[in-house]
C-alpha positions in Angstrom: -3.3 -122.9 -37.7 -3.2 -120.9 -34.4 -6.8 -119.4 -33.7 -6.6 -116.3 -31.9 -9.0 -114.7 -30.0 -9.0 -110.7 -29.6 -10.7 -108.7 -26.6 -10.2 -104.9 -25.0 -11.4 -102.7 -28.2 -14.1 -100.3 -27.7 -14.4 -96.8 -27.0 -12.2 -94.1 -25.7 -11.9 -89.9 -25.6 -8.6 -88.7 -27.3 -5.7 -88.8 -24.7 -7.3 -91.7 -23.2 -6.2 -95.4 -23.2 -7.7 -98.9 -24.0 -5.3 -102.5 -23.7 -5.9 -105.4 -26.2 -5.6 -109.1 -25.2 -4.9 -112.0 -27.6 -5.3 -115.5 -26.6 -3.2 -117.9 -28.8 -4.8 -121.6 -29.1 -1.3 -122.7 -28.7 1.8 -122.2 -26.9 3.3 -119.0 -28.1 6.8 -120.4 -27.4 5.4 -122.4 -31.1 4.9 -118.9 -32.7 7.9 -117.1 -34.1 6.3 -113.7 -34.1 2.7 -112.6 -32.9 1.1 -109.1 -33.1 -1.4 -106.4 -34.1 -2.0 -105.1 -37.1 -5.2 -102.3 -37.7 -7.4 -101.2 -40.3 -9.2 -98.4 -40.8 -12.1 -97.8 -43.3 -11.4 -97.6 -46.4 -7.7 -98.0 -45.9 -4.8 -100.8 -46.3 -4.6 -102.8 -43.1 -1.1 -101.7 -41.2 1.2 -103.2 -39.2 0.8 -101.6 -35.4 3.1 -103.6 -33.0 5.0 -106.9 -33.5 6.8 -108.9 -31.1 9.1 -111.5 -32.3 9.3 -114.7 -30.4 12.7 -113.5 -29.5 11.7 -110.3 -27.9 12.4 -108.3 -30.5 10.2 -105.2 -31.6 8.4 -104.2 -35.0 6.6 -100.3 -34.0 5.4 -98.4 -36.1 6.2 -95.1 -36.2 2.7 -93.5 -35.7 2.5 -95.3 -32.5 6.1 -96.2 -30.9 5.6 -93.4 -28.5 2.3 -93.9 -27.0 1.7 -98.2 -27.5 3.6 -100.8 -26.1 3.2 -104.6 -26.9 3.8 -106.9 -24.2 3.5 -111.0 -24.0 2.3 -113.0 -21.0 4.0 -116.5 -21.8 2.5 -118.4 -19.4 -1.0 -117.5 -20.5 -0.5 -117.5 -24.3 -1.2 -113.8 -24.6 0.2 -110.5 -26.1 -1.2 -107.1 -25.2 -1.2 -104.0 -26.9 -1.4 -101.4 -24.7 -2.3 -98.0 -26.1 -1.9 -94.6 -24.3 -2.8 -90.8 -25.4 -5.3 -92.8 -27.9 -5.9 -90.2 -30.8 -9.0 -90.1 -33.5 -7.1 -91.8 -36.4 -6.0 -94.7 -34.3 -9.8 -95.6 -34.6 -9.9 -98.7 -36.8 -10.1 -102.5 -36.6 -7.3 -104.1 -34.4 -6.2 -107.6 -35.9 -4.3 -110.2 -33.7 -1.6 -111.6 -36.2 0.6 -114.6 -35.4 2.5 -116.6 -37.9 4.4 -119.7 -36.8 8.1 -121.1 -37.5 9.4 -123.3 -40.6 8.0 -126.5 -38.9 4.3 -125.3 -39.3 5.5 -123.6 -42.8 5.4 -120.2 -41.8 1.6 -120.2 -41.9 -0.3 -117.1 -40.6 -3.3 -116.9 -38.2 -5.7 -113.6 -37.9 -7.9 -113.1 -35.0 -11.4 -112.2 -35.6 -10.9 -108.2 -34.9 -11.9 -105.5 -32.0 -13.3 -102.5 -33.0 -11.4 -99.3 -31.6 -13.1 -95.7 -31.2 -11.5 -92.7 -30.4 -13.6 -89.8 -30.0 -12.2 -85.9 -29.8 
């Protein structure tokens, strides 16, 4: 399994911003997608932003206009940078990576960052 290793959450004011960095153990040229997912208490955890390892993009909707996911190749990280931050994107921000068909598709989850946003 890929471990992955979150930093960036913390707190902001509505309408500010915050960026979240995941470290992959591994070459992410090995990963076939990598990403964030979020949850918030007492609620399902969500998908947020996924970047397959073809570039493609998996936004949700709540988000598409105001967070971007980017990847650094070189340095085995993705990014989730998040802009006009509002009070219900407050929630635990999970790194997500799940690898190809020679490494059965497995899944990795980072440890979390915790994400205020006060109004």
């Amino acid at each position: 399994q890929v471990q992955l290793v979150e930093s960036g959450g913390g707190l902001a004011q509505a309408g500010g911003s915050l960026r979240l960095s995941c470290v992959a153990s591994e070459s992410i040229f090995n990963i076939n997608a990598m990403g964030w997912y979020r949850q918030a208490p007492g609620k399902q955890r969500e998908l947020v932003a996924v970047i397959s390892r073809a570039g493609s993009l998996d936004i949700a909707e709540s988000v598409k206009d105001r967070f971007a996911i980017s990847r650094d190749m070189a340095k085995n990280t993705a990014y989730l940078q998040m802009n006009n931050l509002k009070p219900e994107d407050t929630a635990v921000y999970y790194c997500y990576a799940k690898q190809g068909p020679l490494y059965g598709w497995a899944e990795s989850w980072g440890q979390g960052t915790q994400v205020t946003v006060s109004s």
